[in-house]
N, C-alpha and C positions, 0 to 999 in steps of 0.2 A: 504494500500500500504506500503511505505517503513516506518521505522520508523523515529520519528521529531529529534531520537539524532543517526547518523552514525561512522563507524570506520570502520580499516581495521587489517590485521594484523602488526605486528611489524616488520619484514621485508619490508612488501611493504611500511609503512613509510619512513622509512630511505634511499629507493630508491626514494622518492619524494621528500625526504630534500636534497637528494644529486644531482638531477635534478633540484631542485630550484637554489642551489649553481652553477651548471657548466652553466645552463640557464636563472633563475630569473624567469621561469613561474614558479606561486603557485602550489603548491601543491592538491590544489581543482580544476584548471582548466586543470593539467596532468591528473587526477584520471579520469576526465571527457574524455580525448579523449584517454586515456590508455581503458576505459569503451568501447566508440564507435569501438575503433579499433579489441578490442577483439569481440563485436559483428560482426562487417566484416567479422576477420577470421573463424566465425564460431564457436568458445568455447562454450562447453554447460559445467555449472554446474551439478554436480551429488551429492544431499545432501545427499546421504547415504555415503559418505567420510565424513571421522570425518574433517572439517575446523572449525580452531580455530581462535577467532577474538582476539588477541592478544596487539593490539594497542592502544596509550595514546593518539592517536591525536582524540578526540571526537569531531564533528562538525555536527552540524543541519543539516539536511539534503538539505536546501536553499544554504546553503553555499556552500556544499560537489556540490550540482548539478546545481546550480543555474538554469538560463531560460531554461537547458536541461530538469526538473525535471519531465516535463508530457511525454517527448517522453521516458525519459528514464526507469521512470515506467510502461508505456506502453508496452514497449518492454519487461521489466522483466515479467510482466503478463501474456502477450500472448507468449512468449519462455516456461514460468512455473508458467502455470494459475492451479494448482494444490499447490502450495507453498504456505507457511505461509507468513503475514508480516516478520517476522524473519530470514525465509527462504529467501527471498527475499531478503533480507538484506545482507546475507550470498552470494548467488549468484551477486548481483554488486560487491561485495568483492572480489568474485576470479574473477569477469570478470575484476577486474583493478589487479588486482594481474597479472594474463596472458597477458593485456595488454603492462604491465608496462616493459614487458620483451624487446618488440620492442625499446622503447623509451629511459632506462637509460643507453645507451652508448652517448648522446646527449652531446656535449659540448658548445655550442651555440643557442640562441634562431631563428637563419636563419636555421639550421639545423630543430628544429621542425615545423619549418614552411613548408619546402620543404615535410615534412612526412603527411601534409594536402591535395598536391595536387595531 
């Protein structure tokens, strides 16, 4: 499945550091519902686009997914049960990448909450 050490690009870091700043949710549990929400709208990965994982923020994959980690690999498998470990990897990357787009207008953490219900 996914690998034990995850990242994203360097862009979408800094839109999670800057979501932390105007909100104070972490960064690993944005990435997490920036993740879920791009699966909602439907985003499919296509790894024959060159994505480049560009980012410094390295974290485990427990970290990154925490109690989500078996639906969320689940989900990456059966969307793209032909995909590498790596590829896989690449694919939650741009599903919080496309994610992320909903969410880093937030300046409050009641605003992300209303974006739950």
């Amino acid at each position: 499945m996914l690998p034990q050490t995850m990242w994203l690009k360097k862009s979408v870091e800094e839109q999670l550091q800057t979501l932390k700043a105007n909100t104070g949710i972490t960064p690993n549990v944005a990435a997490r519902i920036a993740f879920f929400r791009s699966v909602e709208n439907g985003f499919v990965f296509d790894k024959a686009q060159d994505y480049k994982l560009s980012g410094s923020l390295k974290l485990d994959k427990f970290t990154w997914l925490g109690k989500t980690q078996q639906v969320t690999e689940l989900l990456l498998k059966q969307r793209y049960p032909e995909y590498s470990d790596k590829e896989l990897q690449m694919a939650w990357a741009a599903h919080v990448e496309s994610g992320i787009s909903k969410l880093k207008g937030l300046k409050e953490p009641l605003s992300f909450t209303n974006l739950l219900i």
